[in-house]
C-alpha positions as CSV (number, residue, x, y, z in Angstrom):
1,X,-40.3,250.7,30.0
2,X,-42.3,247.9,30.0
3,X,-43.0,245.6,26.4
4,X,-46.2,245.0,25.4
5,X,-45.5,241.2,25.8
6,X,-44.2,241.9,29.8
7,X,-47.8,243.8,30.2
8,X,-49.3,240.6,28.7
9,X,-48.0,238.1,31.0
10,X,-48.3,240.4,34.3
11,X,-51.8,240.5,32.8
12,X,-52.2,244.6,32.4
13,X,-53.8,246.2,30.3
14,X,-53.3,249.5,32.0
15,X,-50.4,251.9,29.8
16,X,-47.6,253.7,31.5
17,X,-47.7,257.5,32.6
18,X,-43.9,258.6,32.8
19,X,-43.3,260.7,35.3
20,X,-40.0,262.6,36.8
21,X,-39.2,261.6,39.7
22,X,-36.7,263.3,43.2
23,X,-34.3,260.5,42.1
24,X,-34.5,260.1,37.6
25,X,-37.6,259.7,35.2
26,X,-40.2,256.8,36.4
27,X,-43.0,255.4,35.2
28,X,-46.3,254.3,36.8
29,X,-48.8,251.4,35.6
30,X,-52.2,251.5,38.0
31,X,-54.4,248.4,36.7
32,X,-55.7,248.2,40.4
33,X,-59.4,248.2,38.8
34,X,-58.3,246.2,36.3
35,X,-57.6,242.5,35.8
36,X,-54.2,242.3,37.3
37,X,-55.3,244.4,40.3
38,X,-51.9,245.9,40.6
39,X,-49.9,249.0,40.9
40,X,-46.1,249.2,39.5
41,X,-44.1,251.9,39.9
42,X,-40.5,251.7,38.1
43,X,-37.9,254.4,38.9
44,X,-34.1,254.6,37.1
45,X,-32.0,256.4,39.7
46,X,-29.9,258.4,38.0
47,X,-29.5,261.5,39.9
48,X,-27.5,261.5,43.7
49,X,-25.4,258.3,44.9
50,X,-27.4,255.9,43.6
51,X,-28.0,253.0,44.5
52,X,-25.7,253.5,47.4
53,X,-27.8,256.9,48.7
């Protein structure tokens, strides 16, 4: 979900694990040990209200 070039300037070298999530599909990025020191979580809600529930 993310480009290699948006990886690049967040500075992560970690790759995404999809995942399913309560709400649609998701995807995780953990680079927490890594350069960026961060942990991004993207979810598509596409199951329920929404945005709205």
């Amino acid at each position: 979900m993310l480009g290699v070039a948006q990886l690049q300037a967040l500075n992560i070298s970690a790759t995404g694990k999809p995942r399913s999530a309560s709400t649609g599909p998701a995807c995780d990025w953990s680079d927490d040990n890594g350069p960026s020191k961060m942990f991004l979580t993207l979810t598509l809600v596409t199951k329920g209200d929404g945005m709205a529930g």
